[in-house]
C-alpha positions as CSV (number, residue, x, y, z in Angstrom):
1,X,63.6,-63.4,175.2
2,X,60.2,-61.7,174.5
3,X,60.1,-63.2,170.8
4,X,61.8,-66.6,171.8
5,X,59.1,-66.7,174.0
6,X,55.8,-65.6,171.5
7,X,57.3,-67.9,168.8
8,X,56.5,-70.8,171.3
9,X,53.3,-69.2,172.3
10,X,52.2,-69.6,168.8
11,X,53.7,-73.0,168.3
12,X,52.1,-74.6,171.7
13,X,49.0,-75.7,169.8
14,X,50.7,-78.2,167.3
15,X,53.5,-78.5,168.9
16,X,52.7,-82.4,169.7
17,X,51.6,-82.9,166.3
18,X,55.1,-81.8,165.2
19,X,56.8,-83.9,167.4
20,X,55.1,-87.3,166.5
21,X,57.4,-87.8,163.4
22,X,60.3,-88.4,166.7
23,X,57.9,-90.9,168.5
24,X,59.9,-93.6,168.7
25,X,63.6,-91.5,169.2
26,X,61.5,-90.0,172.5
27,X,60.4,-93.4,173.2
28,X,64.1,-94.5,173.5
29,X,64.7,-91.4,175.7
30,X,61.9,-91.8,178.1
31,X,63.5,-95.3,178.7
32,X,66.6,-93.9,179.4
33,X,65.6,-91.2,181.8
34,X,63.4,-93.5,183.8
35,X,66.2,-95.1,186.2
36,X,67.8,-91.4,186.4
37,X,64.8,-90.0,187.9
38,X,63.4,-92.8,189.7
39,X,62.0,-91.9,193.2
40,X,63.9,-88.5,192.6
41,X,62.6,-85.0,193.0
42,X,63.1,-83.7,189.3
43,X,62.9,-80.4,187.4
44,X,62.2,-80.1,184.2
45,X,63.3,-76.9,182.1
46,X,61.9,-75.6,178.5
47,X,59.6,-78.8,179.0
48,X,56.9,-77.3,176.2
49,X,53.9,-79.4,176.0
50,X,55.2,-81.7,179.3
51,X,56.0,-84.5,176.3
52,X,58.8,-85.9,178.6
53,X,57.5,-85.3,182.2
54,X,54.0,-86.8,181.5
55,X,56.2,-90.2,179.9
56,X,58.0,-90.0,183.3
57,X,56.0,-89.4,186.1
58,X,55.3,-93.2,187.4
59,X,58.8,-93.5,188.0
60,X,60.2,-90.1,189.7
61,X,59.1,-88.6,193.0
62,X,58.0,-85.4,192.3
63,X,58.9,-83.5,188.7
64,X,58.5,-79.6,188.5
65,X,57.6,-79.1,185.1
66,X,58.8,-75.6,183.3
67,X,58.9,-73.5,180.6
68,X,59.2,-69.9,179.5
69,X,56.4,-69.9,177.4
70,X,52.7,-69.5,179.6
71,X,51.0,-71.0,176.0
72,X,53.3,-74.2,176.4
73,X,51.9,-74.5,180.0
74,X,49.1,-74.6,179.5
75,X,49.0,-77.2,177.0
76,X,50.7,-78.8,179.5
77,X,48.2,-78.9,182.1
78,X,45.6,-80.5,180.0
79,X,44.9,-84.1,180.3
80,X,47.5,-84.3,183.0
81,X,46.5,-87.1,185.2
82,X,50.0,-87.4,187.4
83,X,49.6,-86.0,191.0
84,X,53.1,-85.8,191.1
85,X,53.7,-82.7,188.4
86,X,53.5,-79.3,189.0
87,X,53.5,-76.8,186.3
88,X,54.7,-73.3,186.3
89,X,56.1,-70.2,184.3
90,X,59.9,-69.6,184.5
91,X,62.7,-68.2,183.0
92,X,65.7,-70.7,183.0
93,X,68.4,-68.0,183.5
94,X,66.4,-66.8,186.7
95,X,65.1,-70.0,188.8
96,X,62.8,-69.2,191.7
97,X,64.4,-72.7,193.9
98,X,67.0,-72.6,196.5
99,X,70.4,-73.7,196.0
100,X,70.6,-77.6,196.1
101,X,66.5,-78.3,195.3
102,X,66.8,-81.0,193.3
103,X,68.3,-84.7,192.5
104,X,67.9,-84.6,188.8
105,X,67.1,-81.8,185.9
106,X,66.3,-82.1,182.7
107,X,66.7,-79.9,179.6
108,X,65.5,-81.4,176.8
109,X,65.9,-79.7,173.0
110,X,66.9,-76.4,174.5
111,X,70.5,-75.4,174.7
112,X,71.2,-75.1,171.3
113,X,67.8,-72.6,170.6
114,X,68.8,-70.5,173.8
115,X,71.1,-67.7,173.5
116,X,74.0,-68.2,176.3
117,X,73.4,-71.3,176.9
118,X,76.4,-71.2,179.2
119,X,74.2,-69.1,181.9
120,X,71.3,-72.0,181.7
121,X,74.1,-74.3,182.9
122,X,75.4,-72.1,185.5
123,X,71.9,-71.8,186.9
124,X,71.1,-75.5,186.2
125,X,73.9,-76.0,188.6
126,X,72.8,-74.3,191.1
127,X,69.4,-75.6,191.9
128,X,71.0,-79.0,191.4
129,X,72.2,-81.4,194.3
130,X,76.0,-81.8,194.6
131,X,75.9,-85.3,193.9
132,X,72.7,-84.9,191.1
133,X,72.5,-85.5,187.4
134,X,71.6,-83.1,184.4
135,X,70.2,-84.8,181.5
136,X,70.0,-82.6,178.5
137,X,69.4,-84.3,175.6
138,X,70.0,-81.9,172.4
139,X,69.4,-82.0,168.6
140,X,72.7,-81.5,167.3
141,X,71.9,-79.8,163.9
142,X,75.5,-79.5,162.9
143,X,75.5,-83.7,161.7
144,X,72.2,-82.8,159.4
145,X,72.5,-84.8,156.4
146,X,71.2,-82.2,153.4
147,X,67.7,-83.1,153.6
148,X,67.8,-82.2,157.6
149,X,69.9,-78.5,156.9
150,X,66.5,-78.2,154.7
151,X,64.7,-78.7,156.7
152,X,66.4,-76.6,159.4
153,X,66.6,-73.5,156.9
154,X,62.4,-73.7,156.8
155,X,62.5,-73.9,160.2
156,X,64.4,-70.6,160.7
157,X,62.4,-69.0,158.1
158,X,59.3,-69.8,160.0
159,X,60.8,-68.1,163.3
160,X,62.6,-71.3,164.9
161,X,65.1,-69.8,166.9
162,X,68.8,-72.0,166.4
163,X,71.7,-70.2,168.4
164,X,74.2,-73.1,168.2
165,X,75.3,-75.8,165.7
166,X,76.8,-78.4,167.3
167,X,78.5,-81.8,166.5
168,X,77.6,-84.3,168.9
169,X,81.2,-84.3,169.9
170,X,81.2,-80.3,170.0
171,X,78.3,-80.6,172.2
172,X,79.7,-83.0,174.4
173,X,83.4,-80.2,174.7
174,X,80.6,-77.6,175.5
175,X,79.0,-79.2,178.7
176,X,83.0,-80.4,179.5
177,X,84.1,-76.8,179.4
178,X,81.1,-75.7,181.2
179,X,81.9,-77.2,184.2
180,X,80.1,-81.1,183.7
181,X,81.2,-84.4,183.5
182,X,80.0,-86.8,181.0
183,X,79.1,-89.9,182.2
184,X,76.8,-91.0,179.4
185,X,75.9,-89.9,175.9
186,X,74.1,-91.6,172.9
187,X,72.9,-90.7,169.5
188,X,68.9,-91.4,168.7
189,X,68.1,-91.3,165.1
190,X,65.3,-88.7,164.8
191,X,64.6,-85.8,162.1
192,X,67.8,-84.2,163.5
193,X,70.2,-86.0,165.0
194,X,69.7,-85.8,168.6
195,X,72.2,-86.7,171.1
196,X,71.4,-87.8,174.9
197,X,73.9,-87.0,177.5
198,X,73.8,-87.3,181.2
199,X,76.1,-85.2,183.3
200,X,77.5,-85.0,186.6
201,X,79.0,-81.5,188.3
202,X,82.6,-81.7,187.7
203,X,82.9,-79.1,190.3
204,X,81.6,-79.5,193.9
């Protein structure tokens, strides 16, 4: 966890600059998570620079914005202008919120760079409302054409932690076997191909 955690320390600075070249893939995703959180109390997990929150807040109730890195946080919290975030330090396996907090969380880009992501899920459930949604959009590097594996390999080189390949269809089987049901999922054409899924507990 430690050097998951200073690898995105070092990162938090240009980590916006790096994420421009998906503008318009996130730009597709904030429209899609707008109705899902509307007037909903949200939590967001691994949210880095607060990209997604920030695009967000006009139309949820309240979003608790995360991550595990103090650097991304901090980032965060500049030019935030949305009374309704909150920011905070937290580790996704060990949530500080009661059983049931919330109507809607999000996990954005994260599972697949997470060791276990199965206990992320298990905790995500927890803190999530029997009748709420996950949304956890992934990159799912496994569909890179050979300029994106390229890319991925400089990645790793440079410290990017990837703990799972996926398909989009093995992604999909993973949330399934995790205890989720699938009620939406789409493909955005971005530097990887990243593939948005909402979810519903399969098990109340």
């Amino acid at each position: 966890m430690k050097n998951r955690r200073n690898f995105w320390d070092r990162t938090a600075i240009i980590y916006d600059r790096f994420m421009r070249r998906d503008a318009a893939a996130y730009d597709r995703m904030y429209a899609l998570l707008r109705p899902v959180v509307r007037d909903k109390t949200v939590l967001e997990l691994a949210a880095g620079t607060g990209l997604i929150a920030k695009h967000i807040a006009n139309a949820a109730e309240y979003i608790e914005v995360t991550d595990a890195s103090e650097q991304m946080i901090r980032q965060a919290e500049r030019e935030n202008h949305a009374e309704n975030l909150h920011f905070s330090v937290q580790d996704m396996f060990c949530l500080p919120y009661a059983d049931a907090a919330f109507d809607v969380v999000i996990i954005s880009n994260a599972l697949h760079i997470v060791p276990q992501p199965e206990r992320a899920l298990h905790e995500i459930k927890r803190v999530l409302k029997n009748d709420g949604v996950l949304a956890a959009p992934t990159f799912t590097h496994a569909e890179n054409s050979f300029s994106g594996k390229s890319r991925a390999f400089l990645m790793r080189l440079a410290g990017f932690p990837l703990h799972s390949r996926w398909t989009s269809g093995e992604y999909l089987a993973f949330l399934t076997e995790n205890g989720w049901t699938v009620r939406k999922s789409i493909v955005l054409q971005a530097s990887f191909p990243l593939t948005y899924v909402e979810c519903e507990k399969s098990e109340v």
